[in-house]
C-alpha positions as CSV (number, residue, x, y, z in Angstrom):
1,X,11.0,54.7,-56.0
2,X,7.5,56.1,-54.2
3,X,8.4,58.3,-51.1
4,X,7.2,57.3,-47.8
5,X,3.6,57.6,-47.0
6,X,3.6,60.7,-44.0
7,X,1.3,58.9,-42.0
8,X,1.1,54.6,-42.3
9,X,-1.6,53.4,-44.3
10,X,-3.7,52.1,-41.8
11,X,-3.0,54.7,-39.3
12,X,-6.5,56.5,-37.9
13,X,-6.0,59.9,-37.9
14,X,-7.2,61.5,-35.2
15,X,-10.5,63.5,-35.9
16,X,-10.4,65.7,-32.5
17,X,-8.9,66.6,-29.6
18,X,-11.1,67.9,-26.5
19,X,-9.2,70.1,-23.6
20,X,-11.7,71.7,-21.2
21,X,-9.8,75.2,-22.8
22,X,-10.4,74.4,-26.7
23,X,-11.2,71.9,-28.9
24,X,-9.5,71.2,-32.5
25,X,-11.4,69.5,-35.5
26,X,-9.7,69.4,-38.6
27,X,-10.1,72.6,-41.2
28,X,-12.1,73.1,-43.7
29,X,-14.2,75.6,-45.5
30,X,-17.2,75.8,-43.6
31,X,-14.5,77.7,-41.0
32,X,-13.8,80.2,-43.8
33,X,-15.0,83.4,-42.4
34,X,-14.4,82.8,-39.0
35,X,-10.9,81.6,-39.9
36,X,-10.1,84.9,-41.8
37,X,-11.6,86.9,-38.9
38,X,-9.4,85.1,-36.4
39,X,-5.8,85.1,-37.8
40,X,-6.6,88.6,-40.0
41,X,-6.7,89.9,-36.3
42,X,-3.8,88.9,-35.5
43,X,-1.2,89.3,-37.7
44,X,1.9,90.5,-35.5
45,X,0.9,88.0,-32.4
46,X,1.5,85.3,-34.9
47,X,4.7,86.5,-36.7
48,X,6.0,86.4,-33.3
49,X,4.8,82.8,-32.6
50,X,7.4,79.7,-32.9
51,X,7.5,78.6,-36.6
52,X,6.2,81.6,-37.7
53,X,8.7,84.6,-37.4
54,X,10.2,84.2,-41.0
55,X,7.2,82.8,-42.4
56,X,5.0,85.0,-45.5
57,X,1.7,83.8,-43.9
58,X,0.0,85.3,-42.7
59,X,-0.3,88.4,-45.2
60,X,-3.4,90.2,-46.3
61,X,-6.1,88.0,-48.0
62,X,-9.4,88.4,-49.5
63,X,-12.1,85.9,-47.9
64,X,-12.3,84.1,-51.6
65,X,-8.4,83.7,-50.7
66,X,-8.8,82.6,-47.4
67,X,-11.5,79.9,-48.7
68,X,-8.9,78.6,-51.1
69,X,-6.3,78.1,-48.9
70,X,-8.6,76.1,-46.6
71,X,-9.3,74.1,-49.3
72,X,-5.7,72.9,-49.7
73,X,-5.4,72.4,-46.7
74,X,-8.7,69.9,-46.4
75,X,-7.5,68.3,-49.5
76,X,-3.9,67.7,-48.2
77,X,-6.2,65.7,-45.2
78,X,-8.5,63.9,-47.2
79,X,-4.3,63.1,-48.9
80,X,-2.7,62.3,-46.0
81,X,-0.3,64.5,-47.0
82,X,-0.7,67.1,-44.0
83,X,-3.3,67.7,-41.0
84,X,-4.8,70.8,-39.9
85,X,-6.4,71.4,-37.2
86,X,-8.6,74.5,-36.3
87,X,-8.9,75.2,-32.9
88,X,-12.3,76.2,-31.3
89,X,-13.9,77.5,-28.2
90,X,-14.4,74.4,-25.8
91,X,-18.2,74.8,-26.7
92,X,-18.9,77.0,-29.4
93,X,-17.5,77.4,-32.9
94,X,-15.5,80.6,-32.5
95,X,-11.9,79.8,-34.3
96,X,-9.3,80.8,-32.0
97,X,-6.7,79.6,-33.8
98,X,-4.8,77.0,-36.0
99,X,-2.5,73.6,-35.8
100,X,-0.5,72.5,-39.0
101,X,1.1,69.5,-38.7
102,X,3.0,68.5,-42.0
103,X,6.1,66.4,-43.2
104,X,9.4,68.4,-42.3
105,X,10.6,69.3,-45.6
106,X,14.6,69.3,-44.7
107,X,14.1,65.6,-43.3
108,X,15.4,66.3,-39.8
109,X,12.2,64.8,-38.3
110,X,9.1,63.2,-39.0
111,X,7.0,66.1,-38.7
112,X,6.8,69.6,-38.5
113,X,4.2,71.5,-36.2
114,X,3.3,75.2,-36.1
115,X,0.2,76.9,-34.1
116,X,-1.2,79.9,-33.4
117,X,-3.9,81.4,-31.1
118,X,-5.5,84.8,-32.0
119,X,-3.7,87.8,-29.7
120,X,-6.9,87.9,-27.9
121,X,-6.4,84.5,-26.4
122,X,-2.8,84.9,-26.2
123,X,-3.1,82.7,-23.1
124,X,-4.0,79.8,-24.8
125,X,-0.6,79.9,-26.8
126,X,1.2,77.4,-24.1
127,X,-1.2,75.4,-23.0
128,X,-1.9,74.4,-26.8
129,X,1.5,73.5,-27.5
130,X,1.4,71.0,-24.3
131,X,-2.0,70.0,-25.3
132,X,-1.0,69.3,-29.5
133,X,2.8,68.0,-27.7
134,X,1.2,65.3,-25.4
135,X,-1.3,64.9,-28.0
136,X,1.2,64.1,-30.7
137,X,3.3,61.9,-28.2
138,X,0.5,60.0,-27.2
139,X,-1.4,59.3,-30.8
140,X,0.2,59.6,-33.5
141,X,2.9,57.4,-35.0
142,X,5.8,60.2,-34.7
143,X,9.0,59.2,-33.1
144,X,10.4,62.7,-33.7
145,X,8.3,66.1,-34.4
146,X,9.9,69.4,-34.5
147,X,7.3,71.5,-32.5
148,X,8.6,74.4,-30.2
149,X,6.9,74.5,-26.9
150,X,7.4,78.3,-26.3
C-alpha cells in the first residue's frame, strides 16, 4: 500500500507569491550565498520563531553545507514531497528569509509550515505568516495546516 501523494497529482503548485513587502519563489541553489548570509545572521531571531524553538537548524554551516541543503530541498519540489519558498525583497533578490511547507510528520494535519525572516526585518515576521496563511487558504488543496500565526 503507496502513501498518499502530499500534494494531488494534478495540483499546480504555486511558483510565487507577490505582496508589495516580499516576494517568495521557490529555493534553490542559485540562492546559496545569500541564503547562508541571511539566516547565518540570524540565528537566535529564528530559534525564537514559531516551529523553530526546539528545532537543530539552524546551526553553523559551511557555504558547501548550506548549498547541499538547498539542494534537498529543490529536489523534495521537483518530488512533490515538500515546498520551499525563499522569501525576497519586493524587487531585488536580497533573501530575507524562508517558508517550509512539508507533510506533518505525526499526521495531525495536512501540512506543516514554518518561516522565518532575518532579525533585521523582524517586522516582516507577521505579516508573512498572514501573507503564506491566506495564501495557503486560498491555493492550495489543504483543508488543515498547522502554521502558527505569531
Amino acid at each position: 500500500m503507496s502513501a498518499e501523494p502530499f500534494v494531488p497529482p494534478g495540483f499546480a503548485v504555486p511558483d510565487r507569491l507577490v505582496t508589495p513587502l516580499f516576494r517568495l519563489e521557490p529555493l534553490g541553489p542559485e540562492h546559496n550565498e545569500r541564503d547562508h548570509a541571511a539566516w547565518s545572521s540570524s540565528v537566535e531571531h529564528i530559534h525564537a520563531s514559531p516551529g523553530f524553538e526546539d528545532r537543530r537548524w539552524p546551526h553553523e554551516m559551511t557555504l558547501e553545507e548550506n548549498l547541499r541543503d538547498l539542494e534537498g530541498h529543490a529536489q523534495d519540489f521537483a518530488d512533490r514531497a515538500g515546498f520551499t519558498y525563499t522569501v525576497l525583497e519586493p524587487s531585488g533578490d536580497d533573501v530575507i528569509g524562508c517558508v517550509y511547507i512539508y507533510p506533518d510528520r505525526e499526521g495531525s494535519h495536512d501540512a506543516r509550515v514554518r518561516s522565518w525572516v532575518r532579525a533585521d526585518r523582524a517586522e516582516l515576521d507577521v505579516p508573512l505568516r498572514r501573507a503564506v496563511a491566506d495564501w495557503l487558504a486560498s491555493d492550495w488543496p489543504f483543508a488543515d495546516v498547522d502554521y502558527e500565526l505569531g
